[in-house]
N, C-alpha and C positions, 0 to 999 in steps of 0.2 A: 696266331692268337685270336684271328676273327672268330666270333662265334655266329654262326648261323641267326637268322632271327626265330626260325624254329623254334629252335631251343629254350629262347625267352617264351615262346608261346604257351611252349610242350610242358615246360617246367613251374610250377607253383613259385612265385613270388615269396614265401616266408622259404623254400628250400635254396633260392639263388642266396638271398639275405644272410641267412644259416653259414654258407659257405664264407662266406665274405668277411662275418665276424668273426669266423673261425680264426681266418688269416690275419683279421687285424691284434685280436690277441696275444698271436704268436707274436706277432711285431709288435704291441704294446711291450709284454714281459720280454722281450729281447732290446729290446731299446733303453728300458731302466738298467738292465743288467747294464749294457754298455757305457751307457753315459754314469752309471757310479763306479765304474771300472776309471773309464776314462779321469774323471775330474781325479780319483784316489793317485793312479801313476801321474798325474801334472803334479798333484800336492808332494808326493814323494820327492821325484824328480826335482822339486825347485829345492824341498830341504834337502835334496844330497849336494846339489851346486852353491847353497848359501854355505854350508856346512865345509865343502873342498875350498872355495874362496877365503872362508874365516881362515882354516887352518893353512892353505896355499895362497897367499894374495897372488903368483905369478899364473896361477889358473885360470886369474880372472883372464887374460890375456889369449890362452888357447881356448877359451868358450866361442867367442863369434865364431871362428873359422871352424868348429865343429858343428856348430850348431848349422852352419852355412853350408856346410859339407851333408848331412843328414839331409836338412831339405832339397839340394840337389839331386840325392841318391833316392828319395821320395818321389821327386817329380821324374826322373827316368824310370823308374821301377813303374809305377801308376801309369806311364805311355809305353811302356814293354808290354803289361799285362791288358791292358786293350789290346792291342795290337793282336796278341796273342788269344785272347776273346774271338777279335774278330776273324781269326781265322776257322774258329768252328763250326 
C-alpha cells in the first residue's frame, strides 16, 4: 500500500483530493445505511422479546442463555474469519 513519493509529485493535489472524497462518500452513504438498518433490527428485536415475555413469562428464563450463546458464537466466528483473512 506504499505509495512511492513520485507519485505525490507526479500527481496534482486536487486529483489525489478527488480520489479520497470519492471514497469517503461511498463510506459516508454506506455507513447511514447501516447504522438506520442497525438501530431498526435492535428496535424490532427488543419488541419481539418484550412481546414473547408478555405472552411467555417462562421465556424470560431462556433469554440469558441465548443471548450468551449468540455472543459466543459471534466471538468464534469473528476469530475464524481473521484467521481465515489471514491466510490470504
Amino acid at each position: 500500500f506504499a505509495s512511492p513519493l513520485s507519485f505525490f509529485a507526479a500527481t496534482p493535489m486536487g486529483r489525489v483530493l478527488n480520489r479520497f472524497s470519492a471514497d469517503l462518500t461511498v463510506v459516508d452513504e454506506q455507513l447511514s445505511v447501516a447504522l438506520f438498518e442497525t438501530v431498526q433490527l435492535a428496535c424490532i428485536t427488543t419488541a419481539g422479546l418484550c412481546v414473547a415475555c408478555a405472552i411467555l413469562p417462562i421465556a424470560t428464563v431462556a433469554i440469558p442463555p441465548v443471548i450468551a450463546t449468540m455472543f459466543w458464537l459471534r466471538q468464534y466466528t469473528t476469530a475464524s474469519m481473521r484467521e481465515l483473512k489471514r491466510m490470504d
